[in-house]
C-alpha positions in Angstrom: 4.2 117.9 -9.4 0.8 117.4 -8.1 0.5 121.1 -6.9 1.3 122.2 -10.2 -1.1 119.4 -11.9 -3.6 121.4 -9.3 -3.1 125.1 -10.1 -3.3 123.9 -13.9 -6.8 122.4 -13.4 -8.0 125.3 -11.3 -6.8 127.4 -14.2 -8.4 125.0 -16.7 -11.9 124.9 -14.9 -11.8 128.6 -14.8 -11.5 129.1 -18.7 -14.4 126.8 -18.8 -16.6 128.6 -16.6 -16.0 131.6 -18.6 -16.8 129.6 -22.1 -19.8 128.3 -20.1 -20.9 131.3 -18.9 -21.6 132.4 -22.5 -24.8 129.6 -22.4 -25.7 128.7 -19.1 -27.0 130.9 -16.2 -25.2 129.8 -13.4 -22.2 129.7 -14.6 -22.6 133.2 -15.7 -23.8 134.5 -12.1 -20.1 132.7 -11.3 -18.2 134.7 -13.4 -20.1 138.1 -13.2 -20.3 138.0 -9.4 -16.0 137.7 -9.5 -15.8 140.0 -11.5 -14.0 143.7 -10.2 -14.0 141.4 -6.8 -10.6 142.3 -5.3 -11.2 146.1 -6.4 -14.9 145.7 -4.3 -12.9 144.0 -1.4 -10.3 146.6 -1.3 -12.7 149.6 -0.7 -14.1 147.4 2.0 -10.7 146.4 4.1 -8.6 149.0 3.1 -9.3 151.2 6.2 -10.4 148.2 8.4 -9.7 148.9 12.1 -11.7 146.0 13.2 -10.8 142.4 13.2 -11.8 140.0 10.4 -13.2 136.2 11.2 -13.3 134.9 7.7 -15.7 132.1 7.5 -15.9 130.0 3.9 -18.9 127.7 2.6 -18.7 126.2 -0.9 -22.8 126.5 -0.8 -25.9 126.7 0.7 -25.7 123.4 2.5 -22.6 124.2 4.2 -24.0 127.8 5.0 -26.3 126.1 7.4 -23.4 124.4 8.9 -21.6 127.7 9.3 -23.8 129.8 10.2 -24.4 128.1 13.9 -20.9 129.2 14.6 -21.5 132.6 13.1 -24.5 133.1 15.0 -22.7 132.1 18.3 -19.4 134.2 17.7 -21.9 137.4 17.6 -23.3 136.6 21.0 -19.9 135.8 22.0 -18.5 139.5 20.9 -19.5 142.3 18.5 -15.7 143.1 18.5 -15.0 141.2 15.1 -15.9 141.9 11.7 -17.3 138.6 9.9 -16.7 138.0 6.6 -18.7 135.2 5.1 -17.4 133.8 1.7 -19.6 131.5 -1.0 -18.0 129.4 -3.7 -21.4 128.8 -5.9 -23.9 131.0 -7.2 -27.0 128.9 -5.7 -24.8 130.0 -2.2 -24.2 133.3 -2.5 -27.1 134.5 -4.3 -29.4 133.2 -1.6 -27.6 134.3 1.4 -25.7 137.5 -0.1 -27.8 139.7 1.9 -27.4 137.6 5.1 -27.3 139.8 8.6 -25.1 137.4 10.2 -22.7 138.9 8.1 -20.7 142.2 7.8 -19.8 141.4 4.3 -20.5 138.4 1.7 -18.4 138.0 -1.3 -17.7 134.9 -3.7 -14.1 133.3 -3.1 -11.7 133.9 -5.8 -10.4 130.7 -7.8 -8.0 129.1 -5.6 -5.1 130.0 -7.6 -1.8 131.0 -5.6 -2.2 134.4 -6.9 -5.2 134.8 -5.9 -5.3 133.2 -2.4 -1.9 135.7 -1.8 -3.9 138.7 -3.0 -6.9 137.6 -1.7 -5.8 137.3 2.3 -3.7 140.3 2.0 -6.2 142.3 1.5 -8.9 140.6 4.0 -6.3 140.2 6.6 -8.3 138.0 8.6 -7.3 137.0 12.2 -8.7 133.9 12.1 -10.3 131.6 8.8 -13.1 129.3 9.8 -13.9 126.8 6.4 -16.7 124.8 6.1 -17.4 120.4 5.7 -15.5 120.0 2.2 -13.7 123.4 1.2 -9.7 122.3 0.9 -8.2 124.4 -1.0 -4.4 123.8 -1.1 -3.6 127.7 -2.1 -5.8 129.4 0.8 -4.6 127.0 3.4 -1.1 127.8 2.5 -1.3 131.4 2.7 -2.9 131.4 5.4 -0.2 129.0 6.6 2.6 131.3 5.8 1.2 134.2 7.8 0.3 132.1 10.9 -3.2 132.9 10.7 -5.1 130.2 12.9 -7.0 128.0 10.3 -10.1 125.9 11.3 -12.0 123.2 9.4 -15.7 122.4 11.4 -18.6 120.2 10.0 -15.7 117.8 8.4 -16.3 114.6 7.1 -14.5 112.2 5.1 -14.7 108.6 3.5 -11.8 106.7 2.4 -12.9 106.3 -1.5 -12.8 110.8 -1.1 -10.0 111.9 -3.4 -8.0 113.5 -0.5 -6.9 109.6 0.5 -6.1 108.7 -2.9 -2.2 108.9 -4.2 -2.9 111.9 -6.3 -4.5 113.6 -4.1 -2.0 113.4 -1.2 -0.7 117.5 -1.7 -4.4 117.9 0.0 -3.5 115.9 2.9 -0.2 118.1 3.5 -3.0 121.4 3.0 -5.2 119.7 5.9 -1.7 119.5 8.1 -1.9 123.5 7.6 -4.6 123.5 9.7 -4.8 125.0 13.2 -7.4 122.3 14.4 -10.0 120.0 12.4 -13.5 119.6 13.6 -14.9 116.1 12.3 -18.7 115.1 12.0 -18.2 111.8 12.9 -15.8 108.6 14.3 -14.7 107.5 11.4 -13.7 110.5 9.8 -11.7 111.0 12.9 -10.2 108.1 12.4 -9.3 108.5 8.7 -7.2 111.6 9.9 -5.7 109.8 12.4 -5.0 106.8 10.0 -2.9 109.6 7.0 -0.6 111.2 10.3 -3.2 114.3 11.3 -3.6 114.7 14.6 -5.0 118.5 15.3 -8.3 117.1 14.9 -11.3 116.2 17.5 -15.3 115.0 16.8 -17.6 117.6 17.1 -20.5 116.8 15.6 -22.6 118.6 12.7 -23.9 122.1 13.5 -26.5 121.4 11.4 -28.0 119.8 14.9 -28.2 122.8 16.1 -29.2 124.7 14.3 -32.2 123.0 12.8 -32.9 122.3 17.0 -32.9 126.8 17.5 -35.3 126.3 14.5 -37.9 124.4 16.1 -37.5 126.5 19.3 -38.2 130.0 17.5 -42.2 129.0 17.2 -42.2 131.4 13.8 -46.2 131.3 13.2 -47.3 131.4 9.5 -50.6 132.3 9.3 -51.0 131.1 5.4 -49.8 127.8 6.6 -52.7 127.4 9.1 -55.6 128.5 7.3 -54.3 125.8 4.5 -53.2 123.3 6.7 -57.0 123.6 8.7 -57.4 119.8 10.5 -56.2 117.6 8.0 -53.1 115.7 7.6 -50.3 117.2 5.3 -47.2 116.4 4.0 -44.7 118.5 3.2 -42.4 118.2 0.0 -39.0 120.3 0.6 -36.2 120.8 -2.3 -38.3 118.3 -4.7 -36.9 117.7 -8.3 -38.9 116.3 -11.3 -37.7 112.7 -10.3 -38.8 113.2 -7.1 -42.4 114.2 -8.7 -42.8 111.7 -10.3 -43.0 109.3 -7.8 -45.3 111.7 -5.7 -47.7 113.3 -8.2 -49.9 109.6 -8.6 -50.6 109.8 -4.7 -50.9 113.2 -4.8 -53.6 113.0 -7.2 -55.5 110.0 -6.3 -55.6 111.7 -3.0 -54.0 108.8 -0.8 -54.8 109.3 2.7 -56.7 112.4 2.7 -53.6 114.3 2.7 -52.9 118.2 1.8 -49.5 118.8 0.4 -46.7 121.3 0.5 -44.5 121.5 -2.5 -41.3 123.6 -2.1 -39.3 122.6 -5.4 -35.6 122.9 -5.2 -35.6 124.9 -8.2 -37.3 128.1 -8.0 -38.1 129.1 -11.8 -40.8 129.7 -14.2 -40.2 126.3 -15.9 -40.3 123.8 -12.8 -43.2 125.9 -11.3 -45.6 124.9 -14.6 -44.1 121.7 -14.5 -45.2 120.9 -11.3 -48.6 122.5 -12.2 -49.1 120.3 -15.7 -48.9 117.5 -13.0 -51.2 118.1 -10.7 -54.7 117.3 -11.0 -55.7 118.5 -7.4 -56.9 122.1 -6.8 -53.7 123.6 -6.1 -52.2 127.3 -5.0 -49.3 129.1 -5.3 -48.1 130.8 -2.0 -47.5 134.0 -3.8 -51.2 133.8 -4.5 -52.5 133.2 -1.1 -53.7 137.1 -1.1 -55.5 136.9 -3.7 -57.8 133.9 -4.1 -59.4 131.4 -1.5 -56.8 129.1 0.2 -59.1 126.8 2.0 -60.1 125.1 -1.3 -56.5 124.3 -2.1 -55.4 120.7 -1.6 -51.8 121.8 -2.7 -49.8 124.9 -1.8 -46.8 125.5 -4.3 -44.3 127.6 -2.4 -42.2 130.1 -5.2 -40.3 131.7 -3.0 -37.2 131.6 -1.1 -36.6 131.1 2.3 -39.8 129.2 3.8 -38.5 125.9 3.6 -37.3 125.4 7.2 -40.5 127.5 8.9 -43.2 124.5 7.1 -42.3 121.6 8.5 -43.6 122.4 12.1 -47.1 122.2 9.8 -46.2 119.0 8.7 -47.4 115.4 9.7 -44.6 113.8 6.9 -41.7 115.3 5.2 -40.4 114.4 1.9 -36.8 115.3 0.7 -36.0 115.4 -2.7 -32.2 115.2 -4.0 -31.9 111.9 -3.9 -32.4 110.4 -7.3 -29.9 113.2 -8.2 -26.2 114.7 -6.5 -27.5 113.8 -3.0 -30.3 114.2 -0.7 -30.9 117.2 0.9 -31.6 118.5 4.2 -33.6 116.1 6.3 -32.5 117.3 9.6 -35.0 120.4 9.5 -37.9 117.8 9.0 -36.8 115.6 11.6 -36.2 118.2 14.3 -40.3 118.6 14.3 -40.7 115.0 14.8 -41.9 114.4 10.9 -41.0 110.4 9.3 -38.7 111.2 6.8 -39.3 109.7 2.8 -36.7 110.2 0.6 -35.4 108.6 -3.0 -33.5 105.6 -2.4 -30.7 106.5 -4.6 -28.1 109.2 -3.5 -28.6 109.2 0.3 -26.1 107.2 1.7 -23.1 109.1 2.1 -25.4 111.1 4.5 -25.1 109.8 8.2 -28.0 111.2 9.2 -30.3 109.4 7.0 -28.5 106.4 7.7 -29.4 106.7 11.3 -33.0 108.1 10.8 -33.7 104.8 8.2 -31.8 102.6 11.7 -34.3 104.5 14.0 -37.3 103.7 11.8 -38.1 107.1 11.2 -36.4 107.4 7.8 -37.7 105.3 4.8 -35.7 105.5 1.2 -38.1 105.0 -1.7 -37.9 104.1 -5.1 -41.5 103.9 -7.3 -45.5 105.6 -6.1 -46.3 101.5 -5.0 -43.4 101.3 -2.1 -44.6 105.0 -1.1 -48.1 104.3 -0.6 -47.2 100.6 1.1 -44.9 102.3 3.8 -47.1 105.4 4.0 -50.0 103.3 4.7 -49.4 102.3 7.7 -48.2 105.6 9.3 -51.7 107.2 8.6 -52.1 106.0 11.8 -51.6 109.0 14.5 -50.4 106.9 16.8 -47.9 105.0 15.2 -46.6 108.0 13.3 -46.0 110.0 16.6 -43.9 107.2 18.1 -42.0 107.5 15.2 -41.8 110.8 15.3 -40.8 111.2 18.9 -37.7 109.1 18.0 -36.6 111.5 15.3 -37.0 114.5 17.5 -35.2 113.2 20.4 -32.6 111.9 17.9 -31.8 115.4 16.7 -31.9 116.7 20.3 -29.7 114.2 21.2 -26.9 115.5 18.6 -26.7 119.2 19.3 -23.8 120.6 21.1 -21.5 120.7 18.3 -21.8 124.5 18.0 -20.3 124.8 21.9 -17.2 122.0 21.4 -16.3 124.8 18.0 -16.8 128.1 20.4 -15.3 126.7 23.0 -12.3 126.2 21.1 -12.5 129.7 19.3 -12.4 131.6 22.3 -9.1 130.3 23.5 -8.2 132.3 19.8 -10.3 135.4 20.5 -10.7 137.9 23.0 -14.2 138.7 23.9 -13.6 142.6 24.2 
């Protein structure tokens, strides 16, 4: 009964994409990019010889979970064929042309229908699906055709839905997995506690790669002509509540600091939003060309991609998400040795900022008055690199997770 409850809300949230679609954006690049899918994924597999590793990520977040294991199955062999699957737009239209990748495509609704259709074609030797991504239809046909299943990054919590009574036909999809890679202890534990056993910790990827990241020593000349001698902070994947609380430093000039503001949304509307705010002299990176940089005591960055390459610039790092769904990435700011600020709303189902905020490097922040009162005292060089020299050696401390996942995935795959 619960299956069928399930296939007739996957059915019901697909109808309402398409009505959505008619209004709102994303939803549209949802429905477009689907559209003609298994015809476009047919004319690609039909006369594969190669074999396929399937990896899945619901979005960008998980991507970078992935994509360590991605990375280090290509240096393990060149003999398989990677296809990388995205369940969101803000996923796949980001990373659609990604190298790593022979092929990107969005997943098709998980529908049994579809999941049959979908691996039949694909044929995939083995199916690698990132943190959250259960769903019951792919892990069953995958089941039935005794093609090795992995789950990696995992993580649960008891309150998750997949512990709750109605959502126990999700627990029976995890048992169709090959092996279960788990984040943490606890989540371990959870799996244990609900009769799954195929599972070990790992760790999160995301360790490593934000730690390849700090090793690569990418040099961006903009960055150092703005940055110059001073002090800067840089603002990654901000929304407007996370502006709020930043533009009164910001423009009062606390500290003497330069700023970097990467928004999280990259249009036309949060761009002049962002701009109406400030009362600094401020720059947009796709402007650096064309007017003089050094007078800037802001640098709006309006494209895609830099994110991760700034924060080696940085002295702080603030992460927006937090007064909204969830914080994002504060691992790419820490692995440079940057104190971490963040809202103090949606951040704790995130281990890592739990442990950052335990190692003193983290702070969660809720009004302009607590910022400036626990940024004050961090002005100070050397208290903020003591700080930061926990944070780095904490991330350092966590890699190997991408090894423990290999390591198993070679026992399933040939090099040659």
């Amino acid at each position: 009964m619960a299956h069928t409850l399930y296939n007739i809300v996957i059915f019901l949230y697909g109808f309402s994409i398409r009505i959505a679609a008619l209004f709102n954006p994303k939803a549209k690049k949802f429905t477009q990019g689907r559209k003609g899918l298994f015809k476009r994924l047919h004319d690609q597999f039909r006369n594969n010889p190669q074999p396929v590793v399937w990896f899945h990520c619901a979005s960008l977040g998980e991507f970078e979970q992935g994509r360590p294991v991605i990375e280090a199955l290509r240096e393990y062999s060149s003999h398989y064929r990677v296809l990388l699957t995205f369940f969101s737009p803000s996923g796949y239209e980001v990373r659609k042309n990604y190298a790593g990748a022979d092929e990107v495509f969005y997943l098709p609704l998980d529908t049994p229908s579809n999941a049959k259709h979908f691996v039949e074609i694909v044929n995939p030797i083995l199916a690698v699906f990132v943190k959250y991504e259960f769903w019951y239809n792919y892990f069953d046909e995958l089941h039935q055709r005794n093609i090795p299943l992995l789950s990696i990054a995992a993580i649960f919590r008891k309150e998750q839905f997949i512990f709750s009574r109605s959502g126990r036909f999700l627990l029976q999809a995890l048992n169709k997995t090959q092996h279960l890679f788990t984040q943490n202890d606890s989540s371990l534990l959870l799996l244990k506690q609900h009769g799954i056993d195929q599972a070990t910790v790992a760790g999160d990827t995301r360790f490593d790669r934000v730690y390849a990241l700090k090793n690569q020593q990418i040099d961006l000349p903009v960055m150092e002509k703005f940055k110059g001698h001073e002090p800067l902070m840089v603002i990654g994947s901000s929304w407007k509540e996370d502006m709020e609380i930043l533009l009164p430093l910001i423009n009062e000039g606390f500290g003497n600091l330069k700023y970097v503001i990467a928004p999280h949304e990259l249009t036309a509307g949060s761009i002049r939003a962002i701009e109406e705010g400030l009362q600094q002299p401020f720059i947009k990176y796709s402007e650096t060309d064309e007017k003089d940089i050094t007078k800037a005591r802001v640098l709006i960055i309006d494209n895609m991609g830099l994110l991760s390459k700034l924060y080696r610039y940085g002295e702080y790092a603030y992460i927006g998400g937090a007064f909204g769904d969830g914080l994002h990435n504060t691992l790419e700011a820490a692995t440079f040795g940057l104190p971490v600020f963040f809202g103090n709303k949606n951040y704790r189902k995130f281990n890592e900022a739990k442990e950052l905020i335990s190692l003193g490097g983290a702070f969660p922040i809720g009004s302009s008055d607590q910022l400036r009162n626990t940024l004050q005292p961090l002005l100070n060089s050397g208290k903020r690199d003591n700080l930061g020299q926990k944070v780095a050696d904490y991330v350092k401390q966590n890699t190997g997770a991408t090894d423990s996942i290999m390591a198993y995935i070679k026992h399933i795959l040939p090099a040659t």
